[in-house]
ZAMARGU-4260 file (C-alpha; in steps of 0.2 Angstrom, whole numbers, plus 5000, padded with zeros to 4 digits):
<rodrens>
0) 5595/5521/5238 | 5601/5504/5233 | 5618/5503/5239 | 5630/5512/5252 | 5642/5523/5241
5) 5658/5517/5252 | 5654/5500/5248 | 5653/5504/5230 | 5669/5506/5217 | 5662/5503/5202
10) 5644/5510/5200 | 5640/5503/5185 | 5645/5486/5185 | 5635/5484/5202 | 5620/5492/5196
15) 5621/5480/5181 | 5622/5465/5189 | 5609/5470/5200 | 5598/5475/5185 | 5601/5456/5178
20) 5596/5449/5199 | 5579/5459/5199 | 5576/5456/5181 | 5568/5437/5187 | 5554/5448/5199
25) 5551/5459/5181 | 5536/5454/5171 | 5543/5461/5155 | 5559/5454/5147 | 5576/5465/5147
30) 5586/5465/5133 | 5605/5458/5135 | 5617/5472/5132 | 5629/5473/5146 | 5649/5476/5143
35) 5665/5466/5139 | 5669/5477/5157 | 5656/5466/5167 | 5658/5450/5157 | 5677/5451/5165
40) 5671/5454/5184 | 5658/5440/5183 | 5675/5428/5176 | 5686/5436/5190 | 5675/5437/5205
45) 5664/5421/5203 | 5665/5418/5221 | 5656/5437/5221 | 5638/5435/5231 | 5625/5449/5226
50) 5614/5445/5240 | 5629/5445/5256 | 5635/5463/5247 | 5617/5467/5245 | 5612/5463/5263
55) 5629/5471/5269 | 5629/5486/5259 | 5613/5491/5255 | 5599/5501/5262 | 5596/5498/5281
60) 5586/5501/5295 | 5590/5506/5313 | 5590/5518/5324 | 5602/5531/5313 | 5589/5527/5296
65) 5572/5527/5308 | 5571/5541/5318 | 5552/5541/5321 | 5541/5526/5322 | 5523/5526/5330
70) 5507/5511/5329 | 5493/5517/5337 | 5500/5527/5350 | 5513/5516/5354 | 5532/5514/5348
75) 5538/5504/5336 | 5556/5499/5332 | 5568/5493/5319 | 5566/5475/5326 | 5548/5476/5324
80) 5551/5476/5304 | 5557/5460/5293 | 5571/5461/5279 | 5563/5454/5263 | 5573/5456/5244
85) 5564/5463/5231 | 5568/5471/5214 | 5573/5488/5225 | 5586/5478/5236 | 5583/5479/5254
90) 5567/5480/5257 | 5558/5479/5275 | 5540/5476/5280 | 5531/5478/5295 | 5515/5472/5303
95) 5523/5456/5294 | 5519/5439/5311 | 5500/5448/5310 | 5500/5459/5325 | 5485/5458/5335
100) 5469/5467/5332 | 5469/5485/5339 | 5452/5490/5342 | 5449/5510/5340 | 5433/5521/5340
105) 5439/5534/5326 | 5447/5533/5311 | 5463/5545/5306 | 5475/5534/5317 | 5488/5520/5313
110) 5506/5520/5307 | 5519/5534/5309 | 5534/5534/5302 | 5550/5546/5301 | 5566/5542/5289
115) 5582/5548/5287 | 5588/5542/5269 | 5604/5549/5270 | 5609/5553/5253 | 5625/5557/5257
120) 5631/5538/5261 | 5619/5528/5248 | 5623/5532/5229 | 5609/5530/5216 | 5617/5527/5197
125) 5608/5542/5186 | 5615/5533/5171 | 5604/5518/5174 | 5589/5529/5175 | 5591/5528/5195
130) 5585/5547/5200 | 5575/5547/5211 | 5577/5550/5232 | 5564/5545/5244 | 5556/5531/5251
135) 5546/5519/5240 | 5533/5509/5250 | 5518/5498/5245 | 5503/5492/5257 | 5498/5474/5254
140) 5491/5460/5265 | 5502/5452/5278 | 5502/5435/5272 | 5508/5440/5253 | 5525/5445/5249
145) 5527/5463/5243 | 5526/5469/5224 | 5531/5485/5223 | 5530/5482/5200 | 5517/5494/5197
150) 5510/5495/5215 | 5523/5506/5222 | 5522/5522/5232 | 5537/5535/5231 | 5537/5550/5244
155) 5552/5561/5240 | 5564/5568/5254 | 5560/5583/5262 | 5539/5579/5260 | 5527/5570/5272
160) 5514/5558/5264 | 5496/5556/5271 | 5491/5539/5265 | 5472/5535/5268 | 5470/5517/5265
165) 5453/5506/5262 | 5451/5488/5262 | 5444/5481/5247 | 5441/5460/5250 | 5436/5452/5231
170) 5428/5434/5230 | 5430/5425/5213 | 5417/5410/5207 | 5426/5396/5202 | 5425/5391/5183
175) 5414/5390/5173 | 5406/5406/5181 | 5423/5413/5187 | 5440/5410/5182 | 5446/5404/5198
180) 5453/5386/5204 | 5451/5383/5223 | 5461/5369/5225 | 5476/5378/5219 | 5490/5377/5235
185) 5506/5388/5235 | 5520/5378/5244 | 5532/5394/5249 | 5514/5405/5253 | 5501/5404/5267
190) 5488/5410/5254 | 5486/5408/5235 | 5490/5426/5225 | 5492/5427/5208 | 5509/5438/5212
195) 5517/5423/5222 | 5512/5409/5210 | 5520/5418/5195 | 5536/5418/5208 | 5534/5400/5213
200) 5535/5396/5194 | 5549/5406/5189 | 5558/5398/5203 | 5552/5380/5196 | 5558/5384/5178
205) 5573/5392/5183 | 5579/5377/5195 | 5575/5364/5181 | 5586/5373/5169 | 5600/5379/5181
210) 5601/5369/5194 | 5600/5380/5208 | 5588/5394/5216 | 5590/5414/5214 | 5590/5419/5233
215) 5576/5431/5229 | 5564/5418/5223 | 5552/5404/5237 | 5563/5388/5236 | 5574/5379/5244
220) 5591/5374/5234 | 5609/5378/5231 | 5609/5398/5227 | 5613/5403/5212 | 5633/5411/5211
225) 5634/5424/5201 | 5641/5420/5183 | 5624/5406/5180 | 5617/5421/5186 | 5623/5429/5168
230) 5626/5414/5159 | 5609/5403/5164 | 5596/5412/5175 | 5595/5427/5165 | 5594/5419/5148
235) 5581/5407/5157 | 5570/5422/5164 | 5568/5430/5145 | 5565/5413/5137 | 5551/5411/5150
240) 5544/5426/5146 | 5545/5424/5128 | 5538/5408/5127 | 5522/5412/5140 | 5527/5397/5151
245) 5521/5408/5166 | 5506/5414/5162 | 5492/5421/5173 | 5472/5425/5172 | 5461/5412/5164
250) 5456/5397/5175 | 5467/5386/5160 | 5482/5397/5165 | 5497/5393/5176 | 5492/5406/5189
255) 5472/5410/5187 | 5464/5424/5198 | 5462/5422/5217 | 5448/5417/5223 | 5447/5429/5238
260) 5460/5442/5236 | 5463/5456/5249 | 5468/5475/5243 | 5472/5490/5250 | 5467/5506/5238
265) 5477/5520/5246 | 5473/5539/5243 | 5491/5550/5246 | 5492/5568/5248 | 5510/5577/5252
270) 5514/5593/5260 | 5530/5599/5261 | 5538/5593/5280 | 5537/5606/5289 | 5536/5626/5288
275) 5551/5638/5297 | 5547/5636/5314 | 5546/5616/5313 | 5560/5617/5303 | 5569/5625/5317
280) 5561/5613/5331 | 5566/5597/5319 | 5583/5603/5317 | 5585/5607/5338 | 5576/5591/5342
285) 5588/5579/5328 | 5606/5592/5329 | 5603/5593/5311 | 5605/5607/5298 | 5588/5614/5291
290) 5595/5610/5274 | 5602/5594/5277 | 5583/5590/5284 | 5572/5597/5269 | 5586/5587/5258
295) 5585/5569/5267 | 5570/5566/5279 | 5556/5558/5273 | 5539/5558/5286 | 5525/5546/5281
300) 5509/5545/5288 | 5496/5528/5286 | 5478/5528/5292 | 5462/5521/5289 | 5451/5531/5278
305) 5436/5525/5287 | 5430/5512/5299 | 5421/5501/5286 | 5428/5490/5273 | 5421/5483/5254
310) 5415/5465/5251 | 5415/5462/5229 | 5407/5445/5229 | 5404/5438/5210 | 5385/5429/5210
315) 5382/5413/5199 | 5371/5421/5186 | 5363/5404/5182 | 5362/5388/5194 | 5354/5371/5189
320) 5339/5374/5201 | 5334/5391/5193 | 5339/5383/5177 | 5325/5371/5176 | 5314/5381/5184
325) 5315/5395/5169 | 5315/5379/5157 | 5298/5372/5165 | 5293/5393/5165 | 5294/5396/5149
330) 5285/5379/5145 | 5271/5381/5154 | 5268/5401/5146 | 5271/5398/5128 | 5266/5377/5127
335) 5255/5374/5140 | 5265/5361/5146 | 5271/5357/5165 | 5284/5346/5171 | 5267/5333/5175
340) 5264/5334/5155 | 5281/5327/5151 | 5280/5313/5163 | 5261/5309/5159 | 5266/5310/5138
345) 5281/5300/5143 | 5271/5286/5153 | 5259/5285/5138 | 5273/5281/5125 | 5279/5269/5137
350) 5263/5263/5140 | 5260/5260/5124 | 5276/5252/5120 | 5272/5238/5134 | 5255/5232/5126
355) 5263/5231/5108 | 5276/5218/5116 | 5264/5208/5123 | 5251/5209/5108 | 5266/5202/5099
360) 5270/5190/5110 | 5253/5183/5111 | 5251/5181/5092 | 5268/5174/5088 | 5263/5155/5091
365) 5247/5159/5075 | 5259/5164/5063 | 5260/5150/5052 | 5278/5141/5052 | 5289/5139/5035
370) 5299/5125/5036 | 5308/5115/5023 | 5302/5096/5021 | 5314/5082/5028 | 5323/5074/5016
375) 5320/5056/5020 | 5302/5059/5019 | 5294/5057/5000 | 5289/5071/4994 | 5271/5078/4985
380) 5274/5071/4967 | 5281/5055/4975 | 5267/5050/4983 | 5256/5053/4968 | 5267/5042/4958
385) 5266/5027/4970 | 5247/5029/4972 | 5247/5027/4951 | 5256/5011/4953 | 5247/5006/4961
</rodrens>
């Protein structure tokens, strides 16, 4: 649930602009068909800003939204998560300043969580393909911002997920083996992802072009209001996407792969919340209807499947040692030949090339010399002549 439905007279303008806001964190182009309707609120209300309303009026969390929050045993808060934007609105992450390590014997234990979403004060637009009602959540490292594109997680109300999570740490040679650039820095990120580069190159594009930073991109600049919103930042994001200046993978990319990159596979089984009797204990416990709790509570459940976790490491298939050793290997079995072959044939040429110098320079001063006679000495037939005379 995006926004509050008090806060909300015109569905489907707000959902529109907030379709062309989260379009920069899509990696797909959206075509531009919005109505003469919308094109008149962004003239009348340019002062309007999506992320105030959005921050205001959108999904929250405190103690009437989080009912239940448990970490190992011990209690957890609404102040213990940190607001982030993303594509969904309001978004809030937890375990976000890298908590300290908690040191457990067993596996089964971690992160409890119970929701009340509320559906009857946050308004989903079914018109805009917005149907669902639940909580969406991803699992990703702390240091990288969250991605719920393609990675997200969606318990419905009324059902309790069992997420088992692994960790899964992949380490990426450097080209040419791997497709990885170590020396690539993030400025906006503690570590290099492939997520947060793409984000830090919209961001570069779009301020380039604009003149100013959409709030839910890294930066720092003057926010975009909301009609360059419309009229600039949008048009930018589908011209970037349409012209791959972004582009991600190879190590000749703008964003190649990570070379260590941290994931979490998660493995989700849902029951339904509870059966009669704990329906009945829920409702006594929260003074809430049975109904009203199968149709907006939302329990979920994060643990470790096990106390172990996976290391992917790429290997060099070929170095330079092993390189000449196979060389001199194979020279040896099929030539006869040896690395002291080569240097011995080697010296013999060079040998050889030494002595011819110095034959030749010891018979250059026999080699009879061809000169022209001098002029003012008589020649061969004058001499005869003279002798005649004589």
């Amino acid at each position: 649930d995006r926004f509050q439905a008090h806060a909300v007279s015109n569905l489907k303008i707000i959902f529109s602009i907030w379709n062309i806001v989260s379009a920069i964190l899509q990696n797909f182009p959206m075509e531009n068909k919005y109505s003469k309707e919308l094109n008149d609120f962004l003239v009348l209300n340019q002062n309007f800003s999506v992320k105030e309303f959005t921050r205001k009026n959108g999904f929250y969390l405190n103690s009437s939204t989080l009912l239940e929050c448990d970490f190992f045993g011990k209690p957890c808060y609404p102040q213990d998560f940190e607001h982030v934007f993303t594509e969904y609105g309001n978004c809030f992450t937890f375990n976000h300043n890298e908590l300290s390590a908690r040191r457990v014997s067993l596996s089964g234990r971690g992160l409890y969580l119970l929701f009340d979403v509320q559906q009857d004060q946050f308004t989903d637009e079914p018109a805009l393909d917005h149907t669902d009602a639940g909580i969406t959540f991803v699992i990703h490292s702390p240091q990288e911002f969250p991605r719920f594109d393609g990675l997200g997680l969606l318990t419905p109300v009324g059902m309790r997920a069992h997420v088992a999570i692994r960790q899964l740490k992949s380490i990426t040679q450097e080209y040419p083996w791997g497709q990885c650039k170590p020396d690539i820095k993030l400025q906006y990120h503690k570590i290099y992802s492939t997520n947060g580069c793409l984000l830090e190159c919209r961001a570069r594009y779009i301020q380039d072009w604009c003149g100013c930073l959409p709030f839910i991109l890294p930066g720092n600049g003057t926010e975009c209001d909301l009609l360059k919103f419309y009229k600039c930042v949008y048009p930018a994001v589908y011209d970037i996407e349409i012209k791959g200046l972004c582009t991600v993978g190879t190590h000749n990319s703008t964003c190649p792969a990570p070379c260590e990159q941290t994931d979490y596979p998660t493995t989700v089984t849902y029951s339904s919340f509870g059966g009669e009797k704990a329906i009945k204990h829920s409702s006594a416990k929260l003074k809430k209807s049975p109904e009203y709790i199968r149709q907006n509570l939302v329990s979920i459940e994060i643990k470790y499947h096990d106390l172990s976790y996976k290391i992917t490491q790429q290997q060099k298939a070929l170095t330079i040692s092993e390189l000449l050793a196979d060389v001199g290997g194979q020279l040896g079995l099929f030539c006869g030949a040896s690395m002291i072959t080569i240097i011995e044939l080697l010296e013999y040429i060079f040998t050889n090339f030494c002595w011819m110098c110095i034959f030749l320079l010891l018979k250059a001063p026999e080699m009879p010399q061809w000169n022209n006679p001098p002029q003012n000495q008589p020649t061969h037939k004058e001499k005869k002549r003279g002798i005649q005379e004589c």
